[in-house]
C-alpha positions as CSV (number, residue, x, y, z in Angstrom):
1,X,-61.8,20.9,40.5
2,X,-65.4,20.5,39.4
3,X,-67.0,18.0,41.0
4,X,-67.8,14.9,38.5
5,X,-71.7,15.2,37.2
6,X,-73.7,11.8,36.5
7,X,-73.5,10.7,32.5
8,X,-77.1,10.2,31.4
9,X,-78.0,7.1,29.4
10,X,-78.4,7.8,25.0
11,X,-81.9,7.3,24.5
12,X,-83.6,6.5,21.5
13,X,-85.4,9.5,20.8
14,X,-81.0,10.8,20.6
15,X,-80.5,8.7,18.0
16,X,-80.5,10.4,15.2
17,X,-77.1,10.0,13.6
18,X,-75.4,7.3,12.6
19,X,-73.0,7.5,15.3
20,X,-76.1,6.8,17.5
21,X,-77.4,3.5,15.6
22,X,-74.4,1.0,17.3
23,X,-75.6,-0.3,20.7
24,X,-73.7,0.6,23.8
25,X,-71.5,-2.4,25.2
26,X,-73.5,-4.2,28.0
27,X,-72.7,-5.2,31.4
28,X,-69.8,-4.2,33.9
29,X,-66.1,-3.3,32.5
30,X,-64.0,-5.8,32.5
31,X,-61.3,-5.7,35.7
32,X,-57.9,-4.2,35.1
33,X,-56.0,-7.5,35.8
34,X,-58.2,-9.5,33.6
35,X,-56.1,-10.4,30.0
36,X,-57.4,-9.0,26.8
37,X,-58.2,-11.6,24.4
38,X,-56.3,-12.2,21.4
39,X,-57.7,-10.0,18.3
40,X,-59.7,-11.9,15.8
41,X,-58.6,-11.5,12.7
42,X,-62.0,-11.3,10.9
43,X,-62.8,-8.1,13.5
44,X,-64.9,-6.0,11.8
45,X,-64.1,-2.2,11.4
46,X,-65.9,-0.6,14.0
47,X,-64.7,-2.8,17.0
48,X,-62.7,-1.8,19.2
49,X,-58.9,-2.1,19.2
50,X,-56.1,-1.2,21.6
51,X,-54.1,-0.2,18.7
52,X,-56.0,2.9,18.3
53,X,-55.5,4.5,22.5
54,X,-52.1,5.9,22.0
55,X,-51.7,6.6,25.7
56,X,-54.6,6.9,28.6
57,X,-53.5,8.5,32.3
58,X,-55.7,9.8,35.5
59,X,-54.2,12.6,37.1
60,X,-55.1,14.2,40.4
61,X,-53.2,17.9,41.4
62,X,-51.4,17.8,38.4
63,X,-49.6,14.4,39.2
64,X,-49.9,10.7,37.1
65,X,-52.0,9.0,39.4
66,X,-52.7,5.9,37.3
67,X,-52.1,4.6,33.7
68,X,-55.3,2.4,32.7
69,X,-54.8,-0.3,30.1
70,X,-58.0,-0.1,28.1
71,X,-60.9,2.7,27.5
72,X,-63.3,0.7,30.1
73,X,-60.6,1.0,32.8
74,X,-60.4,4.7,32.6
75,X,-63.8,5.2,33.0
76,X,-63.9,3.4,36.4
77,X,-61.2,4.5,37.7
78,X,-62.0,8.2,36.6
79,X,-65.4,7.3,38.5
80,X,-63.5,6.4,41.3
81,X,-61.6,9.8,41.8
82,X,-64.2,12.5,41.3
83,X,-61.5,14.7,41.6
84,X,-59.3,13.7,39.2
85,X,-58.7,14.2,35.8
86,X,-58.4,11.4,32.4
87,X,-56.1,12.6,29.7
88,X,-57.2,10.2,27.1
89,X,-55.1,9.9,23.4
90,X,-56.8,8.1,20.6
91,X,-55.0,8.0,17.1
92,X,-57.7,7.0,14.4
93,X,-60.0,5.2,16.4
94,X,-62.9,2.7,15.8
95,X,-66.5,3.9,15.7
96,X,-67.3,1.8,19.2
97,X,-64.7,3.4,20.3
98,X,-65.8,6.7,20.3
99,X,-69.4,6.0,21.0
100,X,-67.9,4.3,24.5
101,X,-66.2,7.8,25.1
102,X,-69.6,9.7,23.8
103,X,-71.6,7.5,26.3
104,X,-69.3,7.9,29.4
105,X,-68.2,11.8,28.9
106,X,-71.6,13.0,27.2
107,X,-70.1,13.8,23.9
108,X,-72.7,16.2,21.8
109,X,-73.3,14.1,18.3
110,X,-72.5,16.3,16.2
111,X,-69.1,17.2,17.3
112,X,-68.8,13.5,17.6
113,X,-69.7,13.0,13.5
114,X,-67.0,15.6,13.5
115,X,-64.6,13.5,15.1
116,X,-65.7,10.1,13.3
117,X,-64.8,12.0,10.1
118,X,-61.4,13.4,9.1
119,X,-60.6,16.7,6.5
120,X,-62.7,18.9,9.0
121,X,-62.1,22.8,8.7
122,X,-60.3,24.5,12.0
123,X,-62.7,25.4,14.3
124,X,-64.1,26.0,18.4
125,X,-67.3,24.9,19.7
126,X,-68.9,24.8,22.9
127,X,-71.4,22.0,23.8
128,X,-72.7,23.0,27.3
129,X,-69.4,22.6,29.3
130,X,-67.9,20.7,26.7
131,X,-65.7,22.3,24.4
132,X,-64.8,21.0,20.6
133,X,-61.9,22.0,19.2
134,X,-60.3,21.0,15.5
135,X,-57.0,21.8,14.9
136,X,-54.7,21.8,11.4
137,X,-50.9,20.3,12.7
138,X,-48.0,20.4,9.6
139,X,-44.5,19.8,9.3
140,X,-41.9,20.3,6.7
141,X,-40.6,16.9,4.8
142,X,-36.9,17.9,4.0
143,X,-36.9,15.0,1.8
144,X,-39.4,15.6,-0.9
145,X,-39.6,19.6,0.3
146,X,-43.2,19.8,0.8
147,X,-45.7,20.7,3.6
148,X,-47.2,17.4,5.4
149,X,-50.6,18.5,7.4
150,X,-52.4,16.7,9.5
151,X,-55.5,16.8,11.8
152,X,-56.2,16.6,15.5
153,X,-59.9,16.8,17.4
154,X,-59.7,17.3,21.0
155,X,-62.8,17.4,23.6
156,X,-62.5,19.1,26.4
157,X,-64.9,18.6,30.0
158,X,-64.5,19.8,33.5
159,X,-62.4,16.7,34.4
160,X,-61.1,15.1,31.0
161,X,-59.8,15.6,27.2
162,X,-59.7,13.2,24.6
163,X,-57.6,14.2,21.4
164,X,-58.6,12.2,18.2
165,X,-55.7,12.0,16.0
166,X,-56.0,11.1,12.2
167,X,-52.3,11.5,10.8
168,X,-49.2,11.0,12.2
169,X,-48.9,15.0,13.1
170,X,-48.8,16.2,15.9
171,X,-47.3,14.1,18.1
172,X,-48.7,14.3,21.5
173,X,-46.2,12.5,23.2
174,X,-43.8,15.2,23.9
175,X,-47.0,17.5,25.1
176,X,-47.7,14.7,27.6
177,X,-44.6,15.0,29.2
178,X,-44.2,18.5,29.0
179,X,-46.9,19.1,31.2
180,X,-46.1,15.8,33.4
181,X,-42.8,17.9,34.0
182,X,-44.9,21.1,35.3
183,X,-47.3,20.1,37.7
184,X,-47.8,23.2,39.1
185,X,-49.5,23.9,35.0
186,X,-51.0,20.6,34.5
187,X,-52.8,20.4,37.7
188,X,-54.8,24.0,36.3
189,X,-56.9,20.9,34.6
190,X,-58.0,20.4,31.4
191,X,-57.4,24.0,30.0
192,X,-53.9,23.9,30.5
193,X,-53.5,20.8,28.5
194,X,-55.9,22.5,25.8
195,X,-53.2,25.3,26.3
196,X,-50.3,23.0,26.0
197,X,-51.7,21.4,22.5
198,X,-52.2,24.5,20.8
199,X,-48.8,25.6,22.2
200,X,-47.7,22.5,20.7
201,X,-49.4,22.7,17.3
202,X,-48.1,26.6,16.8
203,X,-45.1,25.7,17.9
204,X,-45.0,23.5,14.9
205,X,-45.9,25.8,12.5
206,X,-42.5,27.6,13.1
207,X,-40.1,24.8,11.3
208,X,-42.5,25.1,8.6
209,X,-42.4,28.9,7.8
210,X,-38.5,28.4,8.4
211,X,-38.4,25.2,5.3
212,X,-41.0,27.7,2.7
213,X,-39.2,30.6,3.1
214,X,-35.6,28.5,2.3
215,X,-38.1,27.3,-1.3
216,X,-39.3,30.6,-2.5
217,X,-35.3,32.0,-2.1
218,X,-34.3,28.8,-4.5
219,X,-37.5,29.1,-6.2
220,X,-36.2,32.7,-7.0
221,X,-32.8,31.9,-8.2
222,X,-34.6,28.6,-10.6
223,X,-36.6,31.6,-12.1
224,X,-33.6,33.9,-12.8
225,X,-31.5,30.8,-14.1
226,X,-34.7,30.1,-16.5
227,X,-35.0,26.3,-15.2
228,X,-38.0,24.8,-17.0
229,X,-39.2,22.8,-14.3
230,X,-39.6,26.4,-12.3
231,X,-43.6,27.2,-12.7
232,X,-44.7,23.6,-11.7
233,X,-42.7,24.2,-8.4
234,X,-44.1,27.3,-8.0
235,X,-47.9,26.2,-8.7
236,X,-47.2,22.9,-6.2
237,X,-46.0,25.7,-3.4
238,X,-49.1,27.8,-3.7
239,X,-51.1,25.2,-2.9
240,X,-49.7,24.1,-0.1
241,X,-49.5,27.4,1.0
242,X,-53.3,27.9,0.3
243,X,-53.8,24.9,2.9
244,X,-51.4,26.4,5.7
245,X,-53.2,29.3,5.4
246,X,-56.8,27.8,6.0
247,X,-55.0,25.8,8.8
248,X,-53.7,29.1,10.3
249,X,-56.0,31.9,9.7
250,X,-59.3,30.3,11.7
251,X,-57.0,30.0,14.6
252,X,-56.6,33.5,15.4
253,X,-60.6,33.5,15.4
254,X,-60.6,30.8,17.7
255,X,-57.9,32.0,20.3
256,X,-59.6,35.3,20.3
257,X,-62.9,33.7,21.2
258,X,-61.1,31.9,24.1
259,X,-59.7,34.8,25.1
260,X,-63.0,36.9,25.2
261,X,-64.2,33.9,27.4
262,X,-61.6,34.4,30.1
263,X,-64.1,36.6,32.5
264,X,-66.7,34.4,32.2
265,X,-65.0,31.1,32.5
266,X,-62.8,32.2,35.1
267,X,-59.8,31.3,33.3
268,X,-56.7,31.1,35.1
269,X,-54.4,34.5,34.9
270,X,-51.2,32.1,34.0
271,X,-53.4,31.0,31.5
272,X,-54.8,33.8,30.8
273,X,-51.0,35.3,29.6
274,X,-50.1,31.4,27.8
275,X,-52.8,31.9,25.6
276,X,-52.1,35.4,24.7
277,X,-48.3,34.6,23.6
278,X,-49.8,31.6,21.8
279,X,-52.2,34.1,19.8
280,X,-49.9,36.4,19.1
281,X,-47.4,33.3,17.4
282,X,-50.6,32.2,15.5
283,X,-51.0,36.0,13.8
284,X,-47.3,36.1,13.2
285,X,-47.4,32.7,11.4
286,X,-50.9,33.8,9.6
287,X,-49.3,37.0,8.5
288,X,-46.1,35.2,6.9
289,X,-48.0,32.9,5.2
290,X,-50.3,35.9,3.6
291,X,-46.8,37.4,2.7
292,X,-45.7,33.8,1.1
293,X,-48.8,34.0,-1.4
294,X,-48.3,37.2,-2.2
295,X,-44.1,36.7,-2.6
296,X,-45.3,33.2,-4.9
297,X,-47.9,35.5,-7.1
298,X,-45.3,37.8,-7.9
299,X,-42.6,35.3,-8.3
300,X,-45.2,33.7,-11.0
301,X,-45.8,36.3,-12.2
302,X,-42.3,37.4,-13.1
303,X,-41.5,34.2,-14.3
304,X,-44.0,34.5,-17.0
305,X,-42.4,37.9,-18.0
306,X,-39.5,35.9,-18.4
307,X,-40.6,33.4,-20.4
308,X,-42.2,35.6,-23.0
309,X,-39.1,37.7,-23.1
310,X,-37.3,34.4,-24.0
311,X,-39.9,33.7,-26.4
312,X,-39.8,36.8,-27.7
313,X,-36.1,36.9,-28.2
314,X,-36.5,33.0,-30.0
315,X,-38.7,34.3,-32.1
316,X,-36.8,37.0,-32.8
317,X,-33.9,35.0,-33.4
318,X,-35.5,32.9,-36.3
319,X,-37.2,35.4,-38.1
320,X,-33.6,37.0,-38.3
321,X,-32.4,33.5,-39.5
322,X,-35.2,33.4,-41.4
323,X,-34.4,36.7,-43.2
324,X,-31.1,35.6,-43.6
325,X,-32.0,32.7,-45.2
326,X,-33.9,34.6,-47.7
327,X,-31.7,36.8,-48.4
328,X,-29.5,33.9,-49.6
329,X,-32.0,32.5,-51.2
330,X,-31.8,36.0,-53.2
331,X,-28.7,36.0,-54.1
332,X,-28.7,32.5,-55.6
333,X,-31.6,33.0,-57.4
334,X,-30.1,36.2,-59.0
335,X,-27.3,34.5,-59.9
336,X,-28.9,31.9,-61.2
337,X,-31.1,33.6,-64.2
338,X,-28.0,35.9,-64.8
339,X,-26.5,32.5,-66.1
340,X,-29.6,31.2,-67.5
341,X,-29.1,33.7,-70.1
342,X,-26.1,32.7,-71.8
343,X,-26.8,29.0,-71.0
344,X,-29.9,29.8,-73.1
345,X,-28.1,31.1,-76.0
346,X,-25.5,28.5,-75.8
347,X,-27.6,25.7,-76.2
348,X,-29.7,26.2,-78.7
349,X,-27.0,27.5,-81.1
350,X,-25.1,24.2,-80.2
351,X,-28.0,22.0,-81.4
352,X,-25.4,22.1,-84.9
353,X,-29.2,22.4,-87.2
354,X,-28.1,22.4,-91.0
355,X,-31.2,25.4,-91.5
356,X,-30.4,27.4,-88.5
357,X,-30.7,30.8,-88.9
358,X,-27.6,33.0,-89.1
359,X,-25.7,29.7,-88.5
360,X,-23.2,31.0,-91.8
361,X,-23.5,34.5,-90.3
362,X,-20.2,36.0,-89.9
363,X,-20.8,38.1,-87.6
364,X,-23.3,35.2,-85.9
365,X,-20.4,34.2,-83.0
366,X,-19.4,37.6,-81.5
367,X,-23.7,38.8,-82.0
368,X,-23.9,35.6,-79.8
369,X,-21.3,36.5,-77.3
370,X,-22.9,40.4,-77.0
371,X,-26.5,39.2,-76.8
372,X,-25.2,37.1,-74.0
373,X,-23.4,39.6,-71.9
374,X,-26.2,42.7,-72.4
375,X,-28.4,40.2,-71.0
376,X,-26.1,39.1,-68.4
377,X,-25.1,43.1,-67.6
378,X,-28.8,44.0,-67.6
379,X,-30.1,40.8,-65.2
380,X,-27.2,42.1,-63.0
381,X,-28.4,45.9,-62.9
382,X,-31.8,45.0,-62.5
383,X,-31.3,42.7,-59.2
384,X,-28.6,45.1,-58.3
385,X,-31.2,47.9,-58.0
386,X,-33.9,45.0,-56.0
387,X,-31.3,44.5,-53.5
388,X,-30.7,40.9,-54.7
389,X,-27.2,41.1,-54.8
């Protein structure tokens, strides 16, 4: 184990960040027996609060050598044991808080801004033996059937890491114990826990791939039953598929970075092979989410195909109702001036004038009745031939 190097004091000529401006806490830590007072409720934001350490344990050779009660306690026992090793887990923690851990562990500030502020993109970096690393967790809600992603930071030093959780994925806990139940792993130091947690994190991303691949088969049968509600599915599934893949794709960057550091780090060769299979399940899960986007593209795409088609055959369908329709219309109109005609006739020789022509014709009546039916017979030819009738 490397042996535990002095933490140099923040000066002010540091400070140029707003994680720099808030004072470090003066005078000794407070002993371990000693009771915490109670919490004020008027505590502002940025003090501290036990709430936020999830869990805080020294380890020496891979074995729980103590479980400190508070931040302060850590760091003097960790002081205490220069060869040991503080696993410290923080879940949304104050800004105190994490300028305590900056002071003690000599945090770089700008990976510390980093951890102060959530919605950070995957990523590695190496401050001088410290190494930053931001990780994308999800899980699948069976409930609502969406993808739930959350965000972990984790610092790692020669004899400590410090994960910075701000959701409620991943849980740590069952990492912790894990490696509590392999000592032989956990006493390999802080890389192995670094190991563990992205172990952990891919691990997770397996449930996920499982729960998007059982939407996109019901997805396909909505399209083919032509449910409405289909394409805003659809659209809400790319997205999230959009964010697993910027959660996934930077990690195969990362791991092959870590893995092109083995030689000069002297990474250990159990390690060495845990990291490789933990690569290798990161570009498996990278290239079924690719495949997702692609499978969700095409699936739009032939849902738009058939909706036109079923637009297509609507509008088909009323223009042949509509053709119908005038063909009725036709027909009734037809029939309609063929008895105009004689109605015509009709009524104005039944207006019974005393000076109406031809009204003492005797041959008025059956003129009356022929004019009548030529015009009747001829209105009937003439639509005939139209196609009216």
């Amino acid at each position: 184990m490397t042996e535990r190097r002095a933490r140099p004091e923040p000066t002010a000529s540091t400070r140029k960040h707003a994680w720099r401006r808030s004072p470090r806490p003066s005078g000794p830590p407070p002993a371990a027996d000693t009771p915490a007072p109670p919490k004020d409720p008027t505590t502002t934001p940025e003090s501290p609060s036990a709430d936020s350490v999830v869990e805080a344990a020294l380890y020496r050779d891979g074995v729980r050598v103590a479980t400190p009660a508070s931040l302060a306690d850590t760091f003097r026992q960790l002081r205490d044991q220069p060869d040991g090793m503080a696993w410290i887990g923080l879940a949304r923690p104050t800004e105190a808080e994490l300028l305590s851990l900056a002071a003690e562990f000599d945090l770089h500030e700008l990976a510390l801004e980093d951890a102060m502020e959530a919605h950070q993109r995957p990523k590695l970096e190496r401050y001088g033996r410290t190494l930053f690393v931001v990780l994308r967790a999800a899980r699948y809600l069976d409930a609502p059937e969406e993808v739930d992603f959350g965000e972990l930071h984790v610092f790692v030093g020669p004899d400590f890491v410090i994960t910075v959780r701000h959701s409620a994925a991943p849980d740590l806990s069952g990492v912790r114990r894990r490696m509590e139940e392999t000592p032989d792993l956990l006493k390999l130091g802080p890389e192995a826990v670094l190991y563990a947690i992205l172990d952990a994190v891919v691990d997770g991303y397996a449930p996920v791939v499982s729960g998007v691949q059982n939407d996109i088969d019901e997805i396909e049968t909505e399209v083919f039953r032509g449910d409405p509600e289909v394409s805003r599915r659809i659209y809400e599934l790319s997205r999230e598929m959009v964010e697993f893949q910027r959660a996934t794709r930077p990690l195969v960057g990362m791991l092959h970075s870590l893995m092109a550091g083995f030689a000069k780090y002297g990474t250990d060769e159990e390690l060495q092979r845990y990291l490789r299979d933990v690569a290798d399940h990161v570009t498996h899960t990278s290239e079924r989410v690719d495949s997702f986007r692609q499978a969700l593209a095409d699936i739009l795409t032939v849902n738009a195909t058939l909706v036109t088609q079923q637009q297509n055959a609507e509008m088909r369908a009323l223009a042949e109702a509509g053709f119908e329709q005038n063909e009725e219309i036709k027909k009734i109109s037809s029939w309609a001036a063929i008895l105009f005609a004689p109605t015509l006739v009709g009524t104005i020789y039944g207006m019974n004038f005393e000076t109406m022509p031809e009204l003492k014709w005797a041959a008025g009546y059956p003129f009356a009745i022929l004019l009548m039916a030529v015009v009747c017979v001829s209105l009937y030819f003439i639509f005939k031939r139209r196609d009216w009738l």
